[in-house]
N, C-alpha and C positions, 0 to 999 in steps of 0.2 A: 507469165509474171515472174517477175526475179524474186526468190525464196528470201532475198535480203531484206531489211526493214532498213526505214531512213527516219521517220521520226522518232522510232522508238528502239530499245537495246532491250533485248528481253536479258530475265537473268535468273537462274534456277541456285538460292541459296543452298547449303547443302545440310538445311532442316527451316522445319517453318520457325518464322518469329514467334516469339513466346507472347508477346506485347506488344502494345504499341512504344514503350520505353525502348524496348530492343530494338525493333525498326527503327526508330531515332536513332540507335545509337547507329548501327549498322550499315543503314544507308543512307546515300548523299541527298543533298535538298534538292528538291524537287526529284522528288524520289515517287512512283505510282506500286501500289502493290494490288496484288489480283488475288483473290483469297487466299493470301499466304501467311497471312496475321491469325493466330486464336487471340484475335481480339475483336471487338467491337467496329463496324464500318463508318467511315466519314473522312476529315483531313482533319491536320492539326497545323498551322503555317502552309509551310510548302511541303505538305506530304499527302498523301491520300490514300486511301485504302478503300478497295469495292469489295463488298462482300454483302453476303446475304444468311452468313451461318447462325454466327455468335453474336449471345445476347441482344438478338432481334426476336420481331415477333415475327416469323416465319413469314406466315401469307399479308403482311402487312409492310413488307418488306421489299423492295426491286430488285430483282436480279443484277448481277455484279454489270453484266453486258447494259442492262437499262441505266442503270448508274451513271454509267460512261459515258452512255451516249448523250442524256441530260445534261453533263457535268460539258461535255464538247458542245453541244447543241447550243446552249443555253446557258453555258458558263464561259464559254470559249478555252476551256483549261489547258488543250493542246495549244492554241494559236498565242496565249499571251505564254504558258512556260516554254516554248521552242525559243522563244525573243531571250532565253536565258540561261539555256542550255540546250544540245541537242548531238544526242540523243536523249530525249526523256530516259532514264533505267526505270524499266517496268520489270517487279518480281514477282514470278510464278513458281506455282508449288506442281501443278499439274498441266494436263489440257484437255480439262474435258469442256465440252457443247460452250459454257458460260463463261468461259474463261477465254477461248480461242475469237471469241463474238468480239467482246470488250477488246481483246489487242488487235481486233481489225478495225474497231472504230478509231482506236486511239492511235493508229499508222496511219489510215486512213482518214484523219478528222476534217481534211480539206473537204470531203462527200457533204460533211454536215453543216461545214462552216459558212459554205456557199450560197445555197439554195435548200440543204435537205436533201434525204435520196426515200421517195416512195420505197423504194424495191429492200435498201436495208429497213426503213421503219419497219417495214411489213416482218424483215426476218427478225426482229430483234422483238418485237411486239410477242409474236408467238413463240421463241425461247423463254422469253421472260413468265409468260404463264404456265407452261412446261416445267422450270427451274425450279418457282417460285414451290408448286406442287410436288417436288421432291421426283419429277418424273411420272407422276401418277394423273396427271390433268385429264379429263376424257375427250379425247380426239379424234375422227373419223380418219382411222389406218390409212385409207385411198388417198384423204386429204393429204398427209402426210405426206404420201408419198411424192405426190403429185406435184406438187408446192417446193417439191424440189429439198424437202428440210434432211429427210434422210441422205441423200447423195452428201450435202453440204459437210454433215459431218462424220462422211467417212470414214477416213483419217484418225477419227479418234479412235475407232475401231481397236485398234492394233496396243496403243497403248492401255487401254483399257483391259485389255484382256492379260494384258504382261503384268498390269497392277504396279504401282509406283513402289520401285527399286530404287538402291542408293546409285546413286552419279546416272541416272538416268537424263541429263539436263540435254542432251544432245536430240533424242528421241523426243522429249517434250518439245522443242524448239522448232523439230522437226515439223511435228504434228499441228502445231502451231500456226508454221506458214501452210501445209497442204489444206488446211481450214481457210485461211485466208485467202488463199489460191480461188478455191470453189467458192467463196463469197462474192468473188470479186468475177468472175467465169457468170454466175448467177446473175450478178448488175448488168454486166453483158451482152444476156439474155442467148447463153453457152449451157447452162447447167443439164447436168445427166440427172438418171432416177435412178434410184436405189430401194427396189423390193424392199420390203421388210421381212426379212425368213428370221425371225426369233421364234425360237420356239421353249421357252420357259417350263422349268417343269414344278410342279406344286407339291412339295415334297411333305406338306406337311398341313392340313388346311384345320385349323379349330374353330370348333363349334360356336366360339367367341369374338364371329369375326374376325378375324387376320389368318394369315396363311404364312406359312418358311417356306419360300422359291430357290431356286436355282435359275440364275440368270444366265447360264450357258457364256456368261462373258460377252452378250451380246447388249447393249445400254437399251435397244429399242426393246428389249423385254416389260420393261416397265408399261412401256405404253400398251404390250399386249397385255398385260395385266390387266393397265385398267379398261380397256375396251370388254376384259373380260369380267369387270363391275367388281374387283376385288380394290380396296382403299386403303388398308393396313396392312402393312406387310415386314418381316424382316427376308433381307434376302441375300443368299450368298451372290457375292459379285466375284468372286474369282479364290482358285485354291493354291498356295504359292508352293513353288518348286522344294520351298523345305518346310512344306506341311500346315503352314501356319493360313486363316483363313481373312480375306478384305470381306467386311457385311457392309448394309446400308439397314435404317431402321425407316422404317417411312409412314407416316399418318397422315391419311389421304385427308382428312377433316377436323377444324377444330370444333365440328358441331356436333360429337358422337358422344355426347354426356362423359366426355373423360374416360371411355373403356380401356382407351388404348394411350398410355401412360409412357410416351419418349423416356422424359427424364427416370422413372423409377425403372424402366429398364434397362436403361444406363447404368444406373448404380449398382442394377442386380449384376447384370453382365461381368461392370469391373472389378465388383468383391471376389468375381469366380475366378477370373485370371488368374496367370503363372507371374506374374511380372509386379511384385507387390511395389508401390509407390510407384508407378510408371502408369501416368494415362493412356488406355487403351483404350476408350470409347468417350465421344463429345459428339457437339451439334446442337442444333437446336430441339424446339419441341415437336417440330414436325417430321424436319428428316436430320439424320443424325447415321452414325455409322463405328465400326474399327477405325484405329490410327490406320492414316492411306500406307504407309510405310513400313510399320511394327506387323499391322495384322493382330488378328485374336487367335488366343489358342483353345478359342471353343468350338467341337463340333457343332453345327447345325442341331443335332439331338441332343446337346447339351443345353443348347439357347431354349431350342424349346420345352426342356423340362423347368428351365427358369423361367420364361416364359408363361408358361401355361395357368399356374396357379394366382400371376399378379395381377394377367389379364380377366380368368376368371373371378377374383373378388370384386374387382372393378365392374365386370358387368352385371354380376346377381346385385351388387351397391347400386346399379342404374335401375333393375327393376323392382324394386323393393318401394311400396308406397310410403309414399312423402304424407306429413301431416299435413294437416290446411292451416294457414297462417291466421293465427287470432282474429277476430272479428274487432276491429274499432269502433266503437263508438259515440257519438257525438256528446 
């Protein structure tokens, strides 16, 4: 498969949108963005944005890839804007699993425009509850592997592990098509397996359910995770050349009486930072993270002493009995 795209111009800004005003401003109409906006997912005119981060309700939410592929399926949005521009400019911040799906649909939207493709529904299906779950969804490892989803996203491997650098846009683009590649290898009925050797380490497990992991820089850590029935987690995803560290914050359930509190950890985290007025941690309530770029300058054993005590009042506050609601009357 030629690593070139035709209906779409991928294009790595050199910082994410701040807004949706600034994507207006910045890019041309009919302009697609791939969760490169801290803002809000939907269109506005001829622009669209997929995302599944900000100011959504996390599990109530479609992954950026399901989006697309609705929005092509069922909107036609590749087939009526190529009548008006072409290349689409699609901008990406990264490429991980959700991101690299959604620009194979949208290069690819003739698969969906057609007839539909079993073989993409099927992979899109099961990223999307994957995503959706911040990477923690419980999956049978063999299935995974089997089903060909590990091989597929190979490729992101590498940048994953490098952690999003400035002018990285070559190596994204890169990773990009080799995802695409194997998608398209997969429809085929070409695709290879890829073991899953993550071996994650538990660097820190509180008594108040959640754990501080080290993900070895391997993404399939998570899923070992939760195959290993852990739900809440923060986790180091990679430690950068000049010291500074990428996390992920991740709450495997919005049905844990609130123990495990995204946002107020958020807040704890950013008060502690080096970089006053400079956000270093967003997301949602589920999964959330370091800026991909900046990095945090908190050790792992610094999170966790922040950590520790917010998660603790939250869960003695879950066991602590409740009054009984007044009795009514007639």
């Amino acid at each position: 498969m030629d690593r070139s795209f035709n209906s779409i111009e991928l294009r790595v800004p050199p910082q994410r949108f701040s807004n949706w005003d600034n994507f207006l401003a910045e890019a041309p109409e009919y302009s697609i963005g791939l969760e490169v906006i801290d803002d809000t997912p939907g269109h506005r005119g001829h622009y669209v944005h997929f995302d599944h981060h900000v100011g959504v309700i996390r599990e109530a939410t479609m992954s950026a890839a399901m989006q697309a592929y609705i929005a092509v399926r069922q909107g036609r949005l590749m087939e009526r804007w190529l009548k008006r521009v072409r290349p689409v400019p699609v901008y990406v911040w990264n490429a991980d699993q959700d991101v690299c799906l959604a620009a194979f649909i949208l290069e690819h939207h003739e698969l969906l425009e057609r007839k539909g493709s079993p073989g993409l529904r099927q992979v899109v299906q099961f990223n999307n509850k994957i995503d959706v779950c911040g990477g923690l969804y419980p999956v049978d490892l063999d299935e995974i592997v089997n089903n060909h989803f590990t091989w597929i996203f190979e490729p992101y491997m590498r940048q994953r592990t490098l952690g999003k650098t400035h002018g990285d846009g070559a190596l994204i683009k890169s990773t990009i098509a080799g995802v695409c590649e194997r998608v398209m290898a997969l429809l085929d009925g070409q695709a290879g397996i890829a073991p899953i050797t993550a071996h994650p380490e538990a660097l820190y497990v509180s008594p108040y359910n959640y754990i501080i992991a080290d993900e070895k820089g391997d993404p399939n850590s998570r899923l070992v995770l939760a195959a290993r029935g852990h739900r809440n987690f923060i986790s180091l995803v990679a430690t950068r050349p000049n010291g500074r560290y990428t996390y992920s914050v991740i709450r495997g359930s919005p049905y844990d009486d609130d123990v495990f509190e995204v946002p107020k950890l958020l807040d704890a985290f950013q008060a502690a930072e080096d970089l006053p007025g400079v956000k270093l941690w967003g997301g949602s309530n589920m999964a959330a993270g370091s800026d991909s770029e900046l990095g945090s300058s908190l050790h792992w054993t610094r999170l966790r002493d922040i950590a520790e005590p917010i998660v603790r009042e939250a869960y003695l506050k879950s066991l602590a009995p409740r009054p009984n609601p007044p009795l009514i009357r007639a």
